[in-house]
C-alpha positions in Angstrom: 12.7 -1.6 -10.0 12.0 -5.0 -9.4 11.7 -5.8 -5.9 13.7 -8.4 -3.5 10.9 -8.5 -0.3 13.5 -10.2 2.0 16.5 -7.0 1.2 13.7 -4.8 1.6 12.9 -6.0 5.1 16.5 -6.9 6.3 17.1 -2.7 5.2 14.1 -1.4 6.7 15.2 -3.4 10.1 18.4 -1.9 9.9 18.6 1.8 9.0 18.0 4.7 10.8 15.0 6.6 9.6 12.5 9.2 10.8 8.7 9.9 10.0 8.5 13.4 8.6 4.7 12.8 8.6 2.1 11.0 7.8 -1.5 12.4 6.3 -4.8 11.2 4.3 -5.3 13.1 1.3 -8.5 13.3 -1.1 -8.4 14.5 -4.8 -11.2 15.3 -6.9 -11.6 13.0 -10.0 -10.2 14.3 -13.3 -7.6 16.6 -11.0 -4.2 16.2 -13.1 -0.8 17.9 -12.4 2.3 17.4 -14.6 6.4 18.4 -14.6 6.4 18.3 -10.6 8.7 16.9 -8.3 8.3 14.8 -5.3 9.2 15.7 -1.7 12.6 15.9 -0.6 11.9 13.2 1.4 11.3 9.5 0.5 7.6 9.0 -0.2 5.1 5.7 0.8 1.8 6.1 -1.1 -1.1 3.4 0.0 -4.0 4.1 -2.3 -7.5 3.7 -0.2 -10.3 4.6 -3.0 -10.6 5.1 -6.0 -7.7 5.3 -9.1 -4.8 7.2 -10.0 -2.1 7.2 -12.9 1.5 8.5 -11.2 4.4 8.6 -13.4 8.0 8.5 -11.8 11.0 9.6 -13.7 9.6 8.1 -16.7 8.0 4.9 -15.3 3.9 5.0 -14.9 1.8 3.2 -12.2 -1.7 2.9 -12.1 -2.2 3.2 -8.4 -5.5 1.4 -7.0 -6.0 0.2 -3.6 -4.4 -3.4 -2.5 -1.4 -2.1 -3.8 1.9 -0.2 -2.3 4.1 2.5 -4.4 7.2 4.2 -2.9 8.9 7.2 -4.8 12.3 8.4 -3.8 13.0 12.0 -2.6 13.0 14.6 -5.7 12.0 12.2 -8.9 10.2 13.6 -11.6 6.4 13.0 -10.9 3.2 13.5 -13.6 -0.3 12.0 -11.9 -3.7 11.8 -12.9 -7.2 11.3 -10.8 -8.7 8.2 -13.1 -12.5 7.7 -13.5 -15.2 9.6 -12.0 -14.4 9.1 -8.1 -12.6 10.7 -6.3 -9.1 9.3 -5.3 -8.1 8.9 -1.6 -4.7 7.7 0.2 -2.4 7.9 3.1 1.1 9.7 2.2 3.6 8.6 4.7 7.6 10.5 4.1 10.5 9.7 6.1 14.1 10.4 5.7 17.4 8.1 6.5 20.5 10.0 6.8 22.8 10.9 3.9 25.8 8.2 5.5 22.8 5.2 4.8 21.2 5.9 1.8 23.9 3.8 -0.3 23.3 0.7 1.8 19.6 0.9 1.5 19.1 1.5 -2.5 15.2 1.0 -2.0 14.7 4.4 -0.3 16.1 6.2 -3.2 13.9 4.1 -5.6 10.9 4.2 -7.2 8.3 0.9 -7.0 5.2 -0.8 -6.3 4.2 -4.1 -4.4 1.2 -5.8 -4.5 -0.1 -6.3 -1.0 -3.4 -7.1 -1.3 -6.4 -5.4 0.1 -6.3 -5.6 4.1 -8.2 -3.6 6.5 -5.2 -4.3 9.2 -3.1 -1.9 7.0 -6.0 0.6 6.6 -6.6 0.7 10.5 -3.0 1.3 11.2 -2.4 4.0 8.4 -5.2 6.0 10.0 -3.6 5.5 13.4 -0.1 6.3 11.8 -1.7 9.5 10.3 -3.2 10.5 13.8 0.0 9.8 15.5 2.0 11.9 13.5 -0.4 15.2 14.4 0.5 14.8 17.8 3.8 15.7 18.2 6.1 14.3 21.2 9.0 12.5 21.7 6.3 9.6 22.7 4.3 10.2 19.6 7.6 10.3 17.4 8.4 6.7 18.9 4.8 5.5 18.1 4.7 6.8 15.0 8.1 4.4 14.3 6.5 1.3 15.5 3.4 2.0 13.6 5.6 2.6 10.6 7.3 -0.7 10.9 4.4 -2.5 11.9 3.2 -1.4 8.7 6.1 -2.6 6.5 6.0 -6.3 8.0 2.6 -6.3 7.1 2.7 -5.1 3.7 5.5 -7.4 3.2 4.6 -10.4 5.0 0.8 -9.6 2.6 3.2 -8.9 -0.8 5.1 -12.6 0.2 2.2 -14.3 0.4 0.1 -13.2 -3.0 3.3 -14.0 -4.4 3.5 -17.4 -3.5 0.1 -18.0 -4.1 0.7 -16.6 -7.8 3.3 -19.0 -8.3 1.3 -22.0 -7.5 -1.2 -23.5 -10.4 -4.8 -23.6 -9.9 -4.8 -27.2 -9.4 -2.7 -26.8 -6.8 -4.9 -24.1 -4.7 -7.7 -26.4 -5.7 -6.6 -29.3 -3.9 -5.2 -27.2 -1.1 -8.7 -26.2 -0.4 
């Protein structure tokens, strides 16, 4: 799905939406599981090491870190630990309700943005992921603000490399 960063933020701004939780996961290399399903919840995946191929109804992303996929509840999902180390990320689901998920298309989708690498995002996952084993009404409303502090940076990151890929290398050159 080819992504409009500007929808994507004006939607995330405006639905209603709840962490179901947030954790860092670490899979052996060569580990491979096929004809699965993904959570019944929409899924944020943030590789942190190593590589992974995931496959999502059909449609195959080599996952790597710098980069941002998000798989919709219940799509078809094939994946694959790549190379010989292992393969670490941060997992984050969250649901909207049933009356919103027409107006926000990119919760039910499947795609991938290139963010960049960025130790701001990394830091904030693992807070994220701490957050969310803590559980309080207080915790539930940090977790949120993590979540979307997340987003703008991922976004704000995605924006940028693409602007930067649209400008020539003479142009960068002289900027610099």
């Amino acid at each position: 799905m080819k992504v409009n960063i500007d929808d994507m933020a004006d939607g995330f701004s405006r639905i209603s939406f709840n962490i179901v939780d947030a954790g860092r996961f670490v899979i052996e290399p060569g580990r491979k599981c096929v004809a699965t399903y993904t959570a019944a919840a929409s899924g944020i995946i943030f590789p942190l090491r190593g590589k992974a191929r995931m496959t999502f109804e059909g449609v195959t992303y080599e996952m790597e870190p710098g980069r941002f996929f998000h798989a919709g509840p219940r799509m078809t999902l094939d994946k694959e630990v790549l190379g010989e180390s292992t393969w670490e990320f941060v997992l984050i689901h969250y649901k909207i309700p049933d009356s919103e998920k027409y107006t926000f298309p990119y919760a039910l989708s499947h795609y991938e943005l290139d963010s960049g690498y960025n130790p701001r995002i990394n830091d904030m996952l693992q807070r994220l992921c701490h957050t969310c084993r803590m559980p309080s009404n207080l915790q539930a409303l940090r977790a949120k603000s993590l979540f979307l502090s997340v987003m703008d940076e991922v976004l704000t990151c995605s924006t940028n490399r693409e602007k930067e890929s649209g400008r020539s290398l003479v142009e960068q050159s002289i900027e610099y």
